[in-house]
Structure formats: structure tokens, C-alpha cells
C-alpha positions, 0 to 999 in steps of 0.5 A: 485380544481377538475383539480389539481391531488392529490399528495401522495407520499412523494417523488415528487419533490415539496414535497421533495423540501419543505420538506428541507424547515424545515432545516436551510440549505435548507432555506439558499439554497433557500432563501425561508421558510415553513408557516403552518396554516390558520393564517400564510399563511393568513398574508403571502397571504396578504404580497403578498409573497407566492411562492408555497401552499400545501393544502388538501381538507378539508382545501381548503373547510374550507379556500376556500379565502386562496386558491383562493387568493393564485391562484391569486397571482400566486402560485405554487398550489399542493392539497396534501393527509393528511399525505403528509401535515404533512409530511411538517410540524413539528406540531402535528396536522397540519391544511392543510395548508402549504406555501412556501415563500420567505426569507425576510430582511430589512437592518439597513440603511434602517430601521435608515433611516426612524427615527424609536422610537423603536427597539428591538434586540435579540442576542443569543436568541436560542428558537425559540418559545421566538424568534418569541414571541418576534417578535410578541410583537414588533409588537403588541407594534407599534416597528419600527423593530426587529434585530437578531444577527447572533448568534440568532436562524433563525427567518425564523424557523417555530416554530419562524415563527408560534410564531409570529402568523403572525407579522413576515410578519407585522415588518421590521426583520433583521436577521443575524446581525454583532454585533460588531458595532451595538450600534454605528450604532444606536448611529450616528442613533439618536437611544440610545442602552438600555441592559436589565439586571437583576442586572441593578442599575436602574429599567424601573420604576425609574423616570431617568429611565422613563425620558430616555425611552422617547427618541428613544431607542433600547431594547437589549436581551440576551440568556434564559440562560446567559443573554446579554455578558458582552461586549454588555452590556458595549457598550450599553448608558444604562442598566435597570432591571425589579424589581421583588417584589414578590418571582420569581427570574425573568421572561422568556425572551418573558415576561420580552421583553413584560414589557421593549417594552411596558416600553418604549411605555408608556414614549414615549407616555406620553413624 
């Protein structure tokens, strides 16, 4: 990499561009979000949907297949100074590494087209961390996609993009997602809609409940704090909780997401 000039000013215009990357505005401007780190920009060279790298030296010595795949994908290559790269980031300790990448979205057609199982949804989810973790069980859970409401954080956030530790470039996401509807889109769909509520009259492990898991079925979760509204509730088929046996009053969102998904995953396989 002796030929590409290092760059240490703040204010070129690659940097100054990426830099608006960390801003929801500057990703809805440009169609394009930021990936930090060795894994995500991994998964990102993999997808084949890089546009741009940051990389300082001792990166590229400790990754140096990164940035020569990142070249032959045809990458925008910018060797950059340490305190530059953490300029683009919004980590601590940055690792070197910092990638633009194109925004991507499946649609809901496209996604019922394909007669998926197993959907989750996230509407009015607001921490990112939750968001992208959420994502990453989904994948992990073999889902066929994950749906965020308009009223959900960006799922192209870089702390929901480095929560899924990947997964966002492995599961069809739809983001900003019309709500209205939506139930009954995946009804004509084949695809029951199930509200995860704490005060459920069934619990995921009652025997009705295990019966009806074994059906295609999209999971909907509601925000940390309230939960799903009333009226998304009412328009799901059905509502379950998850029991707590112990003294906990409940569990945090990405982990209750985790028990439901793989809920489901159990019935269908033992359907």
C-alpha cells in the first residue's frame, strides 16, 4: 500500500463525507452507512457491498486479505492516520478498519414471495444495541427476515449494525416499515402474526401454544419500555408471554427475542 498517500486531516473530503455517515441524515442522503471493524467489514467484503475503506497501517498489516479483497471489489482505498479513523468512528478503541457501504432493503413481497417460516419484527424498538442483537438472533435462528417499523431505530445505526456482528449483511431487513397493514399482508401471506406480551393468557410453552408455533409465523416486538401498542396487539391472530418462574419481573428485549424465535424454531422442527 506504499502508493496511497496517508490521509491526516479531518477535513478532506472522503473523511468529511464518511464522517456524516454517523448521522441518520447523512445515511438517508446518500443511501450509504459506516462498518467498523475487522468482523463487519468482513461480512460486508463478502456481500460484495463495499464502496469505500478506511484502513490505517497496522490494520492493513494485521488484515491484509481485507484490503486486498476490498481492492478487488473495486473500493475507493483511503490509508488514513489513527486519529483520523477514529474520527470515523463512534467507538472507543476503533480497530482500523472503516467501511463505506451501500444501504440495503428487501421489500415484504419479495420476502412472502418466497414462503418464508419465520419473521420477526421490531416496532418501536429504540436502542440500537437491542436492535442489531435482535437481527443477529434472527440470523442465527435460520429466520427468513427481520422488519423494522418506521418508528424503529435505523437498523443501518452503527451500533445496530455492529450488534449484529454481521448478520445484517447475512437476513433480508426491511426497514422503515408502514405498520398499518401489516398483519394483514402477512395473513394473505400464509404467515400468522404472534404479539409478544408480558401478560399473554398463554405462555410459548402451553401445549396450544407449541401447536400453533408449528405454522409459519412472524414474531412481533414492542419498544424496552411500553412494550408493543394496544392496537398492534389487537391486530395480531395471537398473543404469548414468556413465564417467568423465578423473582424477575421480565427479561430485556433481545433476550425474551431470543427464547420466542427459537420457540418457534423447536415446533417447526418437531412439527
Amino acid at each position: 500500500m506504499d502508493s496511497i498517500a496517508p490521509i491526516d486531516s479531518r477535513q478532506s473530503a472522503p473523511v468529511s463525507r464518511a464522517r456524516k455517515l454517523l448521522r441518520p441524515s447523512g445515511r438517508k442522503a446518500t443511501g450509504q452507512f459506516l462498518v467498523e471493524g475487522p468482523q463487519s467489514v468482513r461480512e460486508a467484503v463478502r456481500a460484495g457491498s463495499i464502496d469505500e475503506l478506511f484502513f490505517t497501517d497496522s490494520a492493513s498489516e494485521r488484515h491484509p486479505e481485507l484490503v486486498a479483497q476490498a481492492t478487488e471489489l473495486g473500493a475507493r482505498m483511503y490509508l488514513v492516520t489513527d486519529a483520523v479513523l477514529e474520527y470515523l468512528s463512534d467507538t472507543v478503541n476503533p480497530q482500523g478498519l472503516s467501511a463505506v457501504v451501500p444501504t440495503f432493503s428487501a421489500t415484504i413481497p419479495e420476502i412472502l414471495a418466497k414462503k418464508p417460516q419465520l419473521i420477526v419484527v421490531l416496532d418501536q424498538v429504540q436502542d440500537p444495541g437491542n436492535a442489531g442483537t435482535v437481527i443477529r438472533i434472527a440470523d442465527a435462528a435460520g429466520a427468513d427476515a427481520v422488519l423494522a417499523t418506521a418508528n424503529t431505530v435505523d437498523v443501518f445505526n452503527p451500533k445496530c449494525v455492529r450488534a449484529s456482528a454481521g448478520s445484517i449483511f447475512h437476513i433480508p431487513v426491511v426497514s422503515e416499515v408502514v405498520s398499518g397493514n401489516l398483519q394483514s399482508d402477512l395473513r394473505s401471506g400464509g404467515i400468522q402474526s404472534v404479539a409478544a406480551i408480558a401478560d399473554a393468557t398463554h405462555t410459548i410453552f402451553d401445549a396450544q401454544a407449541i401447536e400453533l408455533m408449528k405454522a409459519p409465523t412472524c414474531w412481533f416486538f414492542g419498544n424496552e419500555a411500553n412494550g408493543l401498542s394496544p392496537d398492534v396487539v389487537a391486530a395480531c391472530d395471537h398473543q404469548l408471554s414468556i413465564p417467568m418462574f423465578g423473582q424477575a419481573e421480565s427479561l430485556n428485549l433481545a433476550a425474551a427475542a431470543a427464547v420466542c424465535i427459537y420457540a418457534s424454531v423447536q415446533a417447526q422442527l418437531g412439527s
